[in-house]
C-alpha positions in Angstrom: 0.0 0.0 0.0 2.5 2.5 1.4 4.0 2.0 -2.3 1.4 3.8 -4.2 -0.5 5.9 -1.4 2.6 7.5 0.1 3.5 9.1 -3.1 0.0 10.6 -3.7 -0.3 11.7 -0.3 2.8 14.1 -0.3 1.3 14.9 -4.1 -1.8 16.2 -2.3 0.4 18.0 0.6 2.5 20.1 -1.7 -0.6 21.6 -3.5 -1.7 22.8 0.2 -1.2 26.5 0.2 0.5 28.9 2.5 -2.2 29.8 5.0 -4.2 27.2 4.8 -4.4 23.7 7.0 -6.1 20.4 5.6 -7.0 17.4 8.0 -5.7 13.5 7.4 -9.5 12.9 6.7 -9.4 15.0 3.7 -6.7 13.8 2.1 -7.5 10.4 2.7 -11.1 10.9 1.4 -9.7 12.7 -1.7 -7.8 9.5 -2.4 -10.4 7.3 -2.4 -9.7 5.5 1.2 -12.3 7.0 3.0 -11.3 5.1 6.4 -7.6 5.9 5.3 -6.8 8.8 8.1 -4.3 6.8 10.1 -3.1 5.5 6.9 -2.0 9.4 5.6 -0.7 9.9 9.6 1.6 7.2 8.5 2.7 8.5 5.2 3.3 12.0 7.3 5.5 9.9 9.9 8.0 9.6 6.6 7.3 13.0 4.7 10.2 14.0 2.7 11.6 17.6 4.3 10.6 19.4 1.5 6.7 19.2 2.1 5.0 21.6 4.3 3.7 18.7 6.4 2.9 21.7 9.3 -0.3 22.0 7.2 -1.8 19.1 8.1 -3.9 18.5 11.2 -6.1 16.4 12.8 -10.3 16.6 12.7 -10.3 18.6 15.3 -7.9 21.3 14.1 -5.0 20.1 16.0 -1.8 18.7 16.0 -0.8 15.4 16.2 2.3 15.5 17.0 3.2 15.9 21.0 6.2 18.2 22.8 8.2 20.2 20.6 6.8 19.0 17.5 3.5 20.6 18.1 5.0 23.7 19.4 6.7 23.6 16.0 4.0 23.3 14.0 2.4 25.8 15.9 4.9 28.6 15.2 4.8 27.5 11.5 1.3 27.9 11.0 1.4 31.2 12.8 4.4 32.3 10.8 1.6 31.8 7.7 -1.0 33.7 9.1 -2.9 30.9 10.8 -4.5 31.4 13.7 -4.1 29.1 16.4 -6.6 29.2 19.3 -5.9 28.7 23.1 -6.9 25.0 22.9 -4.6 24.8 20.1 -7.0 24.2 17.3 -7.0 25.8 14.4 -10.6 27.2 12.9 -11.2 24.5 10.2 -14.0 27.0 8.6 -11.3 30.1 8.2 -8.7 28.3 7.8 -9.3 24.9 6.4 -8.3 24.1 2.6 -11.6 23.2 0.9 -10.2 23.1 -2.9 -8.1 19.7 -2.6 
């Protein structure tokens, strides 16, 4: 699996624009695995460097990462112009990537 989906999954991140956030849901529904979240949070575990992986979050609008990673993704969204609230959520309706 990882074979073929991994490739379209980065495919799919690289088209997210600056400013914008898009949840594992999304892009697994976009790539015909509906059920495939945790798959695309595995193909994230391995994302090349290149890929603005920071603009992808979970359901909720969160990170899934823990620690300094989420910090880090936090400041990277903010350095776009994203808005992270005090729960640490982004707004999925502002700020959510509808065009994938």
């Amino acid at each position: 699996m990882a074979d073929a989906f991994f490739p379209r999954v980065y495919e799919v991140v690289g088209r997210v624009p600056r400013g914008r956030v898009v949840t594992y849901g999304q892009i697994a529904q976009h790539l015909g695995q509906p059920n495939g979240a945790r798959a695309v949070g595995w193909a994230m575990r391995q994302c090349p460097e290149a890929l603005p992986w920071h603009r992808v979050v979970n359901s909720a609008g969160r990170s899934s990462l823990r620690g300094d990673g989420a910090a880090l993704q936090r400041s990277l969204l903010a350095d776009e112009g994203v808005a992270v609230g005090p729960s640490g959520a982004v707004d999925l309706a502002v700020f959510g990537w509808d065009e994938i």
